[in-house]
N, C-alpha and C positions, 0 to 999 in steps of 0.2 A: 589588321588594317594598318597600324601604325607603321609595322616593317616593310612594306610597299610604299612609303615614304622616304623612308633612311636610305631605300636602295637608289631612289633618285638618283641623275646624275649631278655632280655643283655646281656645273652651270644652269640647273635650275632651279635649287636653294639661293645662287648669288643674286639670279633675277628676283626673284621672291622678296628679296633684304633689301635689292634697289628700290622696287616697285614701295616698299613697305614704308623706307626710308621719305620719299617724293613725295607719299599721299599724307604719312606725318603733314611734311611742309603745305601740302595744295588744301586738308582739311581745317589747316588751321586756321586759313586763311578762307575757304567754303562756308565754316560750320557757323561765320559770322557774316559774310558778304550778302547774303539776301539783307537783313536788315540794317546792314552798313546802307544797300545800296537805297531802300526805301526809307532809313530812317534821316541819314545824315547826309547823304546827296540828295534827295527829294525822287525817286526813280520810281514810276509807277510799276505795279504787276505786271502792265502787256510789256512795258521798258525791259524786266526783268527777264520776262518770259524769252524775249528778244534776245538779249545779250548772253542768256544759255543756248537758246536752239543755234545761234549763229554760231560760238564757241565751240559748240556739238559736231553738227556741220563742217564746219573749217576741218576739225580733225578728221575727220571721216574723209573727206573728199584728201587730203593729203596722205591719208594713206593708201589710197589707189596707187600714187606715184611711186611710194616709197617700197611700199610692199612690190613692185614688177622693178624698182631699179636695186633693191637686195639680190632680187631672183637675178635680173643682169649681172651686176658685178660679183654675186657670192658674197657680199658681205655685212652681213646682217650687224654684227656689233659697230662700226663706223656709222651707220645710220641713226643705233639706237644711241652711243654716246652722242650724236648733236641732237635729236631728237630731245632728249633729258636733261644737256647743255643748255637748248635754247628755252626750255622751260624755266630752270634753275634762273636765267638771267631776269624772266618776264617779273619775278617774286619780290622785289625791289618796289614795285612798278604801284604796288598795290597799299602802303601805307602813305603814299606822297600822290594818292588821287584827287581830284578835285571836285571832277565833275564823273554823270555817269558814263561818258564819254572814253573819260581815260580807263577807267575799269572794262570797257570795251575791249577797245586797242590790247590791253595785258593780257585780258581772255583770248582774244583772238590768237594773239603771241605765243600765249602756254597751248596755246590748242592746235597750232600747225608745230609746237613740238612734241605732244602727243601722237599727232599722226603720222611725224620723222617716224617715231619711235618705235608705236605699238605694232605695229604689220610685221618690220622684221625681226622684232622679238618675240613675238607668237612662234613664225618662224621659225627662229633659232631654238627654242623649245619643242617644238616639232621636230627638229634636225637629232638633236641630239635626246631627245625621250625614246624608251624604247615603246614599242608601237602598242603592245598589252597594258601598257602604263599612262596612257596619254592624256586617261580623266583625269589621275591622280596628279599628273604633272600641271596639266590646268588648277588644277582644283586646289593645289599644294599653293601657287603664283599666287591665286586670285585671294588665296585665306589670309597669305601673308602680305597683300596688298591691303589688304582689310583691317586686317591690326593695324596698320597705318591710318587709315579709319577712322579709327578708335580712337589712339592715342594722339591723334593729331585733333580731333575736339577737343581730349579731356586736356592737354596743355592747353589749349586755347581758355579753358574756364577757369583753371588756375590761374592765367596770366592775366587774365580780366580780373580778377578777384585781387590779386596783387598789385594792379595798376589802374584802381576806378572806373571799370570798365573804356577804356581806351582802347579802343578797337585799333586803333594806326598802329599802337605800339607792339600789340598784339602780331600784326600782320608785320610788322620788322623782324622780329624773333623767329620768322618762316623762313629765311633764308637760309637759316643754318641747316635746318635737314635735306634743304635742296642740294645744297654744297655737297653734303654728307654723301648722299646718294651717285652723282656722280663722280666721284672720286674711287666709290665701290665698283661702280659702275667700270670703269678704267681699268683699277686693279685687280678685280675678282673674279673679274666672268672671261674666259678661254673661248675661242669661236673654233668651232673642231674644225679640222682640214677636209678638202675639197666632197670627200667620197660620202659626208655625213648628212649634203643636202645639195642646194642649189649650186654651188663654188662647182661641182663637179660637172656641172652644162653650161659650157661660156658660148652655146649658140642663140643667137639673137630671138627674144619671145614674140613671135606673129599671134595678130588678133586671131587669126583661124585656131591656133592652141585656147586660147581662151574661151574661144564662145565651144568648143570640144575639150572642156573642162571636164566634164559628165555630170548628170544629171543627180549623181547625189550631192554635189555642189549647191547646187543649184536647188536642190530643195533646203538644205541647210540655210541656205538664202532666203528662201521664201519664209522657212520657220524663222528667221530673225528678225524680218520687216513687221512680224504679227505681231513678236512680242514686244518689238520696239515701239507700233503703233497704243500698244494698253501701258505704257509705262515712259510719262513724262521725266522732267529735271528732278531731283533730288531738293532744288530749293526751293520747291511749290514745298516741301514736308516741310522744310526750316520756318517758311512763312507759316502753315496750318499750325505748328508747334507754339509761335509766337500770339497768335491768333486766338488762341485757346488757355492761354493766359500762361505762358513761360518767361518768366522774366528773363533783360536781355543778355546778362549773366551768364545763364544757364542754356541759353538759346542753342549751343552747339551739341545739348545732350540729344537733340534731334536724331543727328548723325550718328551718335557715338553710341542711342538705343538700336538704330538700324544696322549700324556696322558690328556691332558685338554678334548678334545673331550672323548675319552674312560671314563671317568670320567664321564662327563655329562650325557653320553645316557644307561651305564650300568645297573644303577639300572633303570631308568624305564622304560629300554628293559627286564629288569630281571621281574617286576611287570606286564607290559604291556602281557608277554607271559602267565604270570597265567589265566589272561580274556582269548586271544585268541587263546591259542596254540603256540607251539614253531616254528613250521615248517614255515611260511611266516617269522618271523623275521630274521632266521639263512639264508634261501635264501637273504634275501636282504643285510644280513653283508657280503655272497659271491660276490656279485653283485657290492659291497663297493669296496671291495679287488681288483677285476677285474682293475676299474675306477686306483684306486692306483696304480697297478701296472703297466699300460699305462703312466699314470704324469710321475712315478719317471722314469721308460724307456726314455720315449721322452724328457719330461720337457729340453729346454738349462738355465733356470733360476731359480733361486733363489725362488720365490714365485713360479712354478710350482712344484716346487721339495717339498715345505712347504703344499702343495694344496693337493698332493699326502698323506703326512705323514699324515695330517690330515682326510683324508680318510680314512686310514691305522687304524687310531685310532676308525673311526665310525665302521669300519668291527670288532675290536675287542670289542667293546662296546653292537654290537648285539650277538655275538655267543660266547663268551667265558663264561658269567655266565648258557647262556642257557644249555651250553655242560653239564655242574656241575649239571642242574637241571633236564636234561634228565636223565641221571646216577641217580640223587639220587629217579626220579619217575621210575625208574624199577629195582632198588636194593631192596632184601627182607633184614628187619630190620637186622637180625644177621650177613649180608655177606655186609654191605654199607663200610665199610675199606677197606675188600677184594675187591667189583667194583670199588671204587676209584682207586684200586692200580692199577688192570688190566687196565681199560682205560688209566690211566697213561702212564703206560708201553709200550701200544699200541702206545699213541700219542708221546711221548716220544726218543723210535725208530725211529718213521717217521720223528720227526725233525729232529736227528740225520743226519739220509741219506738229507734230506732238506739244511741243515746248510752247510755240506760237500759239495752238488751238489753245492749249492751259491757260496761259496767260490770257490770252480775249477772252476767253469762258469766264475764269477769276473776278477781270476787270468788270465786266458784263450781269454777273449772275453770283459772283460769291462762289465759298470754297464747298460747298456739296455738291454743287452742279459739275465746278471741276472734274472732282473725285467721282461723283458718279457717271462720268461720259466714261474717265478712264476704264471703270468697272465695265462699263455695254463694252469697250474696246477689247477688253480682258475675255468676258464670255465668247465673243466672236474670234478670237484669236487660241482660245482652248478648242472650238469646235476645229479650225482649221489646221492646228496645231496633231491634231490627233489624226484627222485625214492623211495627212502632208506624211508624217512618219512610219503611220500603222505599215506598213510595206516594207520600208529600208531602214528597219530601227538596225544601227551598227548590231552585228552580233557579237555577245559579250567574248572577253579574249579566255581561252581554258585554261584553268588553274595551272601552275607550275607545281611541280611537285616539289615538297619540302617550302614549298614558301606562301 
């Protein structure tokens, strides 16, 4: 398994290092911002709820544009260095807040450069992956965006622990892996010449190519609005973590339980689905989520509520590089910026409406009620999930000989 990784090409270990490097800086600053935003700005749950689905949102819809104006120009690395650019600038933005207002505005900021970004770097990973290798190329991205994860909580509890829990000061010391990132970003990663993807069709994209996408598209679509519909923000888990008595110290080990898992099983769920198809694996990351969503509802403790997270993390470790590599196995080469955007957009939306329900459920009824809608969301999204693919599960790629 592991030398189906080495054989990668490096422009998709260099993405992998940037992605890795960025979520350092963005978790470090995550793994605390729920209870920054409720403890020390006064921002209520539906507040919270709000200024994720929107941040969600914004990215999504921004990468419709960016992902069909890659496919135009051919240029996918210009897009994702300002995409990463205007993220790294937002990171400033976030120790000198006042109100929840300005945490808004930042979010908003880092999240239309998310959406510069992610479309035509999916892309450019598409472009240049070879085509038997594409889970693993997902799956390889997604693991080592996840160590970022990780170690972007655990400095965060170090730095709190070293500086009296001062969350501003904490979120200063986030710049520097932004920085880091694109400069790798710049220097490390090559965008092949024209014949490797889009660069190679400089005729203008008509809506008629679009909506004649084809239909395995198009069901990849529909499987990422189900799963996005069973699975809210990540900082409804930061609040339930705190909630269940984790001091505020510690409050980032939420993340950095959920992303160790997600970490581990990405890439070789991502490689594992090249042998046997995507469809059993993405059922069993619903299946995850379900489990999850019962813990964190029920759990009255501490380690049930870490039990859950950590499931939370197995669910997103099966389906989320898989999502990327259905999309990129029924994207025709000129229109793979443009499917990234739409899917986006699609999944995008539905978190939006997702993050909002969470938050008024929250405010409304308390964290079981939350977690247990997500669950009914989850059941109904395994049943359709299964319909939706049983037909057009990719068929797996055939062994290479000698490798």
């Amino acid at each position: 398994m592991f030398e189906r990784f080495v054989r990668l090409p490096r422009t998709v270990w260099a993405l992998g290092l940037v992605s890795l490097f960025m979520d350092v800086s963005s978790e470090m600053i995550h793994g605390l911002l729920p209870v920054f935003l409720v403890s020390t700005l006064g921002a209520s749950p539906a507040l919270l709820g709000l200024i994720e689905g929107v941040a969600e949102a914004t990215a999504s819809i921004t990468k419709v544009f960016s992902g069909w104006l890659s496919d135009r120009l051919g240029k996918r690395k210009l897009l994702t260095v300002a995409g990463y650019g205007l993220a790294a600038l937002t990171k400033p933005v976030f120790p000198l807040a006042a109100t929840p207002y300005e945490v808004l505005a930042a979010r908003f900021a880092d999240r239309i450069g998310k959406g510069v970004r992610d479309a035509p770097r999916d892309a450019l990973i598409t472009d240049v992956a070879p085509k038997q290798m594409r889970g693993a190329a997902f799956g390889l991205r997604q693991s080592l965006d996840t160590i970022g994860a990780v170690v972007g909580p655990g400095l965060a509890i170090g730095l709190m622990a070293l500086m009296a829990d001062d969350m501003r000061a904490v979120f200063g010391f986030a710049v520097i892996p932004a920085a880091a990132a694109v400069l790798l970003l710049i220097f490390g990663v090559k965008e092949p010449d024209g014949a490797a993807g889009a660069a190679a069709a400089p005729a203008p994209i008509r809506w008629a190519d679009v909506r004649g996408i084809g239909t395995a598209f198009w069901i990849a679509v529909a499987v990422g609005v189900l799963f996005t519909m069973a699975r809210f923000s990540e900082a409804f888990l930061v609040l339930r973590g705190s909630d269940a008595g984790l001091p505020l110290t510690l409050t980032p080990l939420v993340l950095i339980a959920m992303n160790v898992v997600y970490a581990l099983v990405a890439a070789p769920a991502g490689g594992l689905s090249d042998r046997i198809g995507r469809r059993r694996l993405l059922a069993a990351g619903v299946v995850a989520l379900i489990f999850a969503d019962a813990l964190l509802a029920w759990s009255g403790d501490l380690a049930g509520v870490m039990a859950g997270v950590a499931l939370w993390g197995l669910h997103m470790g099966l389906t989320q590089g898989l999502l990327s590599a259905l999309v990129a196995d029924a994207a025709p080469a000129r229109l793979r910026g443009t499917a990234f955007g739409l899917f986006n957009l699609a999944t995008g939306v539905t978190q939006l409406m997702a993050s909002l329900a969470a938050g008024a459920i929250w405010a409304r009824w308390g964290a079981p009620a939350t977690f247990m809608t997500g669950g009914g969301f989850a059941l109904a999204s395994l049943i359709g999930v299964t319909a939706l693919l049983k037909a057009r599960d990719p068929a797996p790629a055939a062994p290479k000989k000698g490798g």
